[in-house]
N, C-alpha and C positions, 0 to 999 in steps of 0.2 A: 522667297518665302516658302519654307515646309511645306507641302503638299499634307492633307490628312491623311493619315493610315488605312482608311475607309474609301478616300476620297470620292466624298459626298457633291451630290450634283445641287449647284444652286441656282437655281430658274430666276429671271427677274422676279422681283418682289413684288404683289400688289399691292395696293393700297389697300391697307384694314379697312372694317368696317368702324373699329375705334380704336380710339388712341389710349394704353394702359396709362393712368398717371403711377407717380412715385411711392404715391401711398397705396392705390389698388397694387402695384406691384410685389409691396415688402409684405402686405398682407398674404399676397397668393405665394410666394415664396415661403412662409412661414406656412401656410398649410401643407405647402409640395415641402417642406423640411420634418414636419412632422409626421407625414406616410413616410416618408425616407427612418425617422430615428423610429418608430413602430417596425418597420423590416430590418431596422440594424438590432434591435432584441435578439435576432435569431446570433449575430458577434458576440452579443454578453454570453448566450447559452456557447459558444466556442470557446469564449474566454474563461468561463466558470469551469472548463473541462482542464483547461491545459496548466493551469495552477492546481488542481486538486490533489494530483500525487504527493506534493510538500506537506498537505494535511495531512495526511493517510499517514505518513511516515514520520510525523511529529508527534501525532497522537498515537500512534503503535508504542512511540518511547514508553509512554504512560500509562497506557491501558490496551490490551489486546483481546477484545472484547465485541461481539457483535448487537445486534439493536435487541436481539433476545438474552444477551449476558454470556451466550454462549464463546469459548476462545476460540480467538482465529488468529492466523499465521500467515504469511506467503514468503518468510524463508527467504531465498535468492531468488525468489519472483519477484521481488519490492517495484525493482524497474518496470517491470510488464505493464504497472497500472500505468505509467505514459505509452513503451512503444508497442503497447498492443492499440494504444488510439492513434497511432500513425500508423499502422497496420490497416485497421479498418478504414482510416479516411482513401484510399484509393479507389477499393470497392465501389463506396461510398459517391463519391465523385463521379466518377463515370456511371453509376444506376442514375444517379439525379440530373448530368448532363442528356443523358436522353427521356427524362423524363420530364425534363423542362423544355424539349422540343415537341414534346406531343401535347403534355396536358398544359403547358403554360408554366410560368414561374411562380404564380403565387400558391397554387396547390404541390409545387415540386417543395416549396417552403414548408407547408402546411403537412406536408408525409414526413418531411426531414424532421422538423420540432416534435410530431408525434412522437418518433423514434427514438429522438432525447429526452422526452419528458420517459418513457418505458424504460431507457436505460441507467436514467437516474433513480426511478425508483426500483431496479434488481440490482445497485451497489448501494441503495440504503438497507435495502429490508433480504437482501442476502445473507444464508446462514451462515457460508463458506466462501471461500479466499478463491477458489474455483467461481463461483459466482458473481463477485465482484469481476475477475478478469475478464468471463465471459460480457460482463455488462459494459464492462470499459470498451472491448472491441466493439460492442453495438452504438456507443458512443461516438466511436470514430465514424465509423460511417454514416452518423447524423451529422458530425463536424465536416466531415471532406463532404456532403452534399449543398450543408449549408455554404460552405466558404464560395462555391463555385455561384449557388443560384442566387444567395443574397446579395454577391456584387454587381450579379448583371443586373438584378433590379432594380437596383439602386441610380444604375448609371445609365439606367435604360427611363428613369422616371427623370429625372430631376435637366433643368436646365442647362444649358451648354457651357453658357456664364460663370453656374454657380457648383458644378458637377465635382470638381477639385470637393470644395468645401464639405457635398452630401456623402464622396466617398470618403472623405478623411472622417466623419461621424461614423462610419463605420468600422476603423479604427478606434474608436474612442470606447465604441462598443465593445470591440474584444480587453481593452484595459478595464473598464468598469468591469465587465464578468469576473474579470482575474482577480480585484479588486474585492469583489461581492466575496466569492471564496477565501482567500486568504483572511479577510476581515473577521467573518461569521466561522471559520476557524482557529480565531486565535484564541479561543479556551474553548472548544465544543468539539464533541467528538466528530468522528467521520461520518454516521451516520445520517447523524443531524444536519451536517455542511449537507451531504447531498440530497436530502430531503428537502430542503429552503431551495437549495440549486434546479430541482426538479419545475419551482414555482417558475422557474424565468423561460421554459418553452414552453409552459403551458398557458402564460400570460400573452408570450408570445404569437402563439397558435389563436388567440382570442382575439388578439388585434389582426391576425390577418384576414379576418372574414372582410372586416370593414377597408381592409384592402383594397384597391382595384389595378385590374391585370397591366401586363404591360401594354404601353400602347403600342410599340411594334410589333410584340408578337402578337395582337389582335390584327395590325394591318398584314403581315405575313402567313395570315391563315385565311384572309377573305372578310374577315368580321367586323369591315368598317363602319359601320354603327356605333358598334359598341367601341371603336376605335375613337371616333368622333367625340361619345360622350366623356372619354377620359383622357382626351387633349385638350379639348375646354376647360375640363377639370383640373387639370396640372400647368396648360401655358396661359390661361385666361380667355374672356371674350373676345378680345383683341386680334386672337390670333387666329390668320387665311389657315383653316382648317386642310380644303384641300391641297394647298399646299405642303403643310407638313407629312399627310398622307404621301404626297407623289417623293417629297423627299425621301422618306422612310423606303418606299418601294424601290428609286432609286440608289441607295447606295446598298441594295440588294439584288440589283440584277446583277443577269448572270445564272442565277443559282438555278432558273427554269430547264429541266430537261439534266441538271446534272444532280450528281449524289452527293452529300453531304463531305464524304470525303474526300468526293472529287475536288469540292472547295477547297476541303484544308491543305490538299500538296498544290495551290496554283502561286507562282515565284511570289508573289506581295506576300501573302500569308503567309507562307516558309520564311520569308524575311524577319518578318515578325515573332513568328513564332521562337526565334532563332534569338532576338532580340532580347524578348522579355524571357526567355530562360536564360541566357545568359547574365541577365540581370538580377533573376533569383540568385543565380549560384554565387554574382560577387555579394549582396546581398548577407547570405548567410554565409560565407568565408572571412567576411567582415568580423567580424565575432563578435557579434549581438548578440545573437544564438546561447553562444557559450557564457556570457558573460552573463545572461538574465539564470543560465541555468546554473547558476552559482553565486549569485547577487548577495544571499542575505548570510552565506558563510565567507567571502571575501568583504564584505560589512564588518564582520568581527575581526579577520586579519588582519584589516588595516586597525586596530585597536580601538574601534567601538564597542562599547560593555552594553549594546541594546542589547534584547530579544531578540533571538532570532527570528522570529514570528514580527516581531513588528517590524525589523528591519526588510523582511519581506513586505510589509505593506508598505514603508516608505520607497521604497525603489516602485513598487506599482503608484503609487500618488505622484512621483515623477515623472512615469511614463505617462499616466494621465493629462500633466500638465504639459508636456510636450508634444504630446497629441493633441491636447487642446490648442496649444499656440498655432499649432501646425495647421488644425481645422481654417484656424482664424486666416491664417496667410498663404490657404490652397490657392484659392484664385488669382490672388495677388501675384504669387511669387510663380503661379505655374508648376509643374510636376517636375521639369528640369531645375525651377530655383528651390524648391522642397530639396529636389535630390544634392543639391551642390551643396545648400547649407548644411545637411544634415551628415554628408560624408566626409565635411571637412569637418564637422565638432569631433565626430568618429576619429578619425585620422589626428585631431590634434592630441585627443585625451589618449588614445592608444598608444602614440607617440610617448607621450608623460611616462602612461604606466609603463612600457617598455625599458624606456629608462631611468626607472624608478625602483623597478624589481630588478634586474639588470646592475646598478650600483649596491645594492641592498643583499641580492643572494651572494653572500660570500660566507665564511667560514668564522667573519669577527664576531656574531653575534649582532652585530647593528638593525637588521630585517629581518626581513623574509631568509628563515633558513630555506635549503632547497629541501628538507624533508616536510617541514611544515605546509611550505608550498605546496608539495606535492600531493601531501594529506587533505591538504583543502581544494583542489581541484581536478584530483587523482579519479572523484566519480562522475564526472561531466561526461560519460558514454550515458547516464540517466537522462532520463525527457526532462522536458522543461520544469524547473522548478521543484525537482524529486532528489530528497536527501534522505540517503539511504545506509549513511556512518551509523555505525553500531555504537552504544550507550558508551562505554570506556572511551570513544574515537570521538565521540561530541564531546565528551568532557575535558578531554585532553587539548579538543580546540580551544575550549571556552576558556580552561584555563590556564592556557601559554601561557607563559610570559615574555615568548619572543613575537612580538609585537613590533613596528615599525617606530622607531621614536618620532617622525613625522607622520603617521595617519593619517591624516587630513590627505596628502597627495594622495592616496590612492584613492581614498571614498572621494573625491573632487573630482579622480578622472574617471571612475565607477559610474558617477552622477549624471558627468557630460557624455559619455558614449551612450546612455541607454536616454535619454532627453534627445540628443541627435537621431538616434537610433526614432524614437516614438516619434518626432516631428515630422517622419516622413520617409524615412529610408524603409522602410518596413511595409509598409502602405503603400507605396507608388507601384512596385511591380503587382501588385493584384488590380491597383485601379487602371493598369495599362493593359493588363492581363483581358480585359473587358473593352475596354475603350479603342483599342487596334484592332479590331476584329466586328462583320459585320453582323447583325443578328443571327440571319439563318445557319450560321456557322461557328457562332462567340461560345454557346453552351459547351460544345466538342475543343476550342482552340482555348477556353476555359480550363478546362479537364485536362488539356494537354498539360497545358504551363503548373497547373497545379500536383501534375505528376512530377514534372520537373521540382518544384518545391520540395515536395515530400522527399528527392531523391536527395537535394541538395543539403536539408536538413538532416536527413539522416546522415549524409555520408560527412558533414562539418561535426557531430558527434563522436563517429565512429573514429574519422581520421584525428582525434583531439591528442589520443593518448602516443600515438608513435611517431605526433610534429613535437608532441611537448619533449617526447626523450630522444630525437634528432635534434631537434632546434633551442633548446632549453624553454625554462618557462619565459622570460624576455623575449629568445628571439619567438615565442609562437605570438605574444602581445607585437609585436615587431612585423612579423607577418601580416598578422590583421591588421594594423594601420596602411600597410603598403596594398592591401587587398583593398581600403576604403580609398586611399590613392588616388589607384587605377581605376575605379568608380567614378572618379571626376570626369577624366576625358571620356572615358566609355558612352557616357552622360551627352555629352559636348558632340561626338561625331555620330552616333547611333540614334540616339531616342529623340523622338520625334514630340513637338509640345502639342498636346490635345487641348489646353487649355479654354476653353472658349468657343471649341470645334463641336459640329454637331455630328452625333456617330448616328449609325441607323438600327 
C-alpha cells in the first residue's frame, strides 16, 4: 500500500460522541462544497484573464478605439497582453506564498482579488495601449497569487473523501471565467469585456469575508479555538475534534526549531517536488497548451464555416463539460485514474491528428497545404487564446478553399484532446501540487511547482515554432501524442494516489 506523501500519523480512533447519518452528511458536504465553489470565484477571475487577449485582438479588427473614443494601437505588442500576465504571475506567486504563511490564506485571497478587481478596471478605463500593458502585468500577479493560495484552500478545507471532486471545481472555475469572457465578447468591445470581468473579484472579494480560515493554518499558529470552531464547522458534530487537531500538528512535525526552507530541501519533499514538476512539464509538452491557443482558427481549417468567436466558445463549453465529467469522477477514479483516462483520450486523438495532417500535407491539394498550415498555427509563440493575424491574413483563412475534404477528423480529434485535456490532465498536477506537501511548507513547495509551470508553459510556446520546422507539422502532433504516452507509465511508477488520504 502507497504510503502518503505527507505521511500522516493515525492515532487509534475514539469513539464519537455521534454518529453523522447520511443525510446530516450530504447536507454538510453541500455547505463544505459551497465555501469551496465561493473560493474557486478567485479560478473564474484566472480564467477571465487568460482568454481576454482573443477579445482585444478580435475587436481591434473592427474598431481601435478606447472607452473615451480615443484610438489606440499596440502594433507588435498585440502578444504582450498574454505574456506580460505570465511575466507577472511569478512575482506574484511567491509575494502571496509568503503571505499566506503570515496572514493566513483567506486574506492572502482577499489582497490578491483586490489587485484583480484594480487591474481590470486600468485595461477598462485606460487611455493608452501602454496602460493596458501595464494593467495586464498587475493581473498577472493577482493570477500567479491566486493560483497558488486558492488551491491550498480549497484542499486544505474540504474532506479527504471528497477533496479530488472540490479541487476539480476548481477547474471548472478557471473554464467558466474563460467562458464568461469569450461569451460577453462575442460582439462587445474590449472595454466593456473587462469592465463585467472586473465584477468577478469583486464578488469574489465579497464572499470571502463570510469565509473562514483554514483550519490548519489556525492549528499551526496556536489558534486552536478558532481552529475548533471551523472543524465542526466543515467535518460536523461528529467529529473527535482533538483528534484531528493532533493529526494536523502531526503530519507537521518536524518543522519546530527549523526554517522553512530547511523543510523544502529534506529527501521526501525534493522527491516530490521533483515529481509534480516533472509532471507539469509532460503536462504541457502534451500540447494542450498549443492546441487551446489555437482552437478557434484550426475550427475553421478543419472546414468549419462558424465564427470564430463562437468557435471559441464551443471549445470552452467542451472544456467545461469535461471538467465537469471529471469533477463528477474525481473521487471515484482517483487522480492517477483522472490521469490515465485523460492522457490516453490525448494520445488517441493526437495519434488521429498526426496521421491526418501527415496523409493530407502534400502537394495534391487534398488538405492541409504546408503553407496554410503553417499560416494557421505559425502564431502559437502567442499566449493562450491571442490571435494576432492581420485583416488580409484572417481573411485569407476564412476564405481558403483548401479545406480538408473530411473535416470532421480533425475538429473530432480537436474535441477529444481538449475534453481529455479538461477531464483532469490539467488539473491533477496543481491539486498534487498542494496535496504532497505539508502545511507549514505547501505555500513555498506551492510557488515552487508553480514556477516550474510558468517555465514549462512558456518554453512549450517558445520551443513550438523550431519542432514544427524540425519535425514538420505531423511529426510535432506526433510528438505530443508520444509525450501524452510517456505520461501513462510516469503515472503508473511515480505518482502517488491522495485520494481519500488526509494531508495536514
Amino acid at each position: 500500500m502507497a504510503e502518503s506523501p505527507t505521511e500522516p500519523l493515525n492515532p487509534p480512533a475514539e469513539v464519537p460522541a455521534k454518529t453523522e447519518t447520511p443525510a446530516q452528511r450530504r447536507a454538510r458536504l453541500l455547505r463544505q462544497g459551497g465555501k469551496v465553489f465561493l473560493a474557486s470565484l478567485g479560478c473564474w477571475v484566472m480564467g477571465s484573464m487568460f482568454t481576454f487577449p482573443s477579445v482585444v485582438a478580435t475587436d481591434l479588427l473592427h474598431s481601435n478605439t478606447t472607452i473615451y473614443g480615443t484610438p489606440i494601437s499596440f502594433g507588435n505588442s498585440l502578444d504582450m497582453l498574454g505574456s506580460l500576465v505570465q511575466l507577472g504571475s511569478l512575482p506574484g506567486a511567491w509575494a502571496v506564498a509568503g503571505l499566506a504563511v503570515v496572514l493566513g490564506r483567506r486574506y492572502s485571497m482577499m489582497i490578491s482579488g483586490s489587485v484583480a478587481f484594480l487591474a481590470w478596471l486600468g485595461v477598462g478605463l485606460s487611455p493608452s495601449s501602454v496602460g493596458v500593458l501595464v494593467s495586464r502585468a498587475v493581473s498577472g500577479m493577482a493570477m500567479g497569487g491566486l493560483t497558488v493560495v486558492v488551491n491550498i484552500y480549497a484542499i486544505e478545507l474540504a474532506d479527504p473523501d471528497v477533496r479530488g471532486m472540490m479541487g476539480m471545481m476548481l477547474n471548472l472555475g478557471i473554464m467558466a471565467g474563460q467562458l464568461v469572457t469569450v461569451s460577453v465578447g462575442y460582439d462587445t468591445r474590449y472595454f466593456v469585456v473587462a469592465l463585467v470581468d472586473a465584477l468577478i473579484p469583486a464578488i469574489f472579494f465579497l464572499a470571502l469575508i463570510w469565509l473562514p480560515e483554514s483550519p490548519s493554518f489556525l492549528v499551526l499558529k496556536g489558534r486552536d479555538e478558532e481552529a475548533r470552531k471551523v472543524i465542526r464547522q466543515l467535518r460536523g458534530e461528529h467529529i473527535n475534534v482533538n483528534e484531528e487537531i493532533q493529526n494536523y500538528r502531526a503530519m507537521n512535525e518536524g518543522r519546530e526549531g527549523r526554517s522553512m526552507w530547511r523543510g523544502l530541501v529534506q529527501p521526501r519533499v525534493l522527491k516530490n517536488l521533483g515529481i509534480v514538476s516533472m509532471l507539469f512539464v509532460i503536462v504541457f509538452f502534451s500540447g494542450f497548451f498549443i492546441v487551446n491557443a489555437n482552437a478557434s482558427r484550426m475550427f475553421k481549417a478543419a472546414g468549419s464555416t462558424i465564427d470564430a468567436n463562437l468557435a471559441a466558445i464551443i471549445i470552452n463549453i467542451v472544456q467545461l463539460i469535461g471538467g465537469f465529467i471529471g469533477f463528477l469522477f474525481a473521487d471515484k477514479l482517483g487522480r492517477k485514474g483522472l490521469l490515465y483516462t485523460g492522457l490516453s483520450l490525448m494520445f488517441i486523438s493526437l495519434t488521429g491528428l498526426a496521421t491526418y495532417v501527415g496523409l493530407t500535407e502534400s502537394d495534391s491539394g487534398d488538405g492541409f497545404s504546408e503553407k496554410l498550415t503553417d499560416d494557421l498555427l505559425g502564431n502559437a509563440n502567442a499566449t493562450l487564446s491571442t490571435s494576432a493575424f492581420p485583416n488580409e491574413q484572417t481573411d485569407d483563412l476564412i476564405d481558403s478553399s483548401v479545406v480538408p475534404k473530411h473535416g470532421w477528423i480533425p475538429l473530432a480529434c480537436l474535441i477529444v484532446c481538449q475534453f481529455g485535456a479538461a477531464f483532469g490532465v490539467n488539473a491533477i498536477p496543481f491539486i498534487l501540487s498542494t496535496e504532497y506537501f505539508p502545511t507549514w511548507i505547501r505555500a513555498q513547495a506551492s510557488g515552487i511547482c508553480f514556477s516550474v509551470y510558468t517555465a514549462a508553459s512558456f518554453s512549450a510556446l517558445q520551443l513550438y515554432t523550431p519542432m514544427r520546422e524540425g519535425l514538420t507539422q505531423a511529426g510535432l502532433y506526433g510528438f505530443y501524442a508520444c509525450v501524452s504516452a510517456v505520461g501513462i507509465p510516469f503515472t503508473y511508477f511515480f505518482i502517488t494516489e491522495t485520494s481519500g488520504q488526509q494531508v495536514g
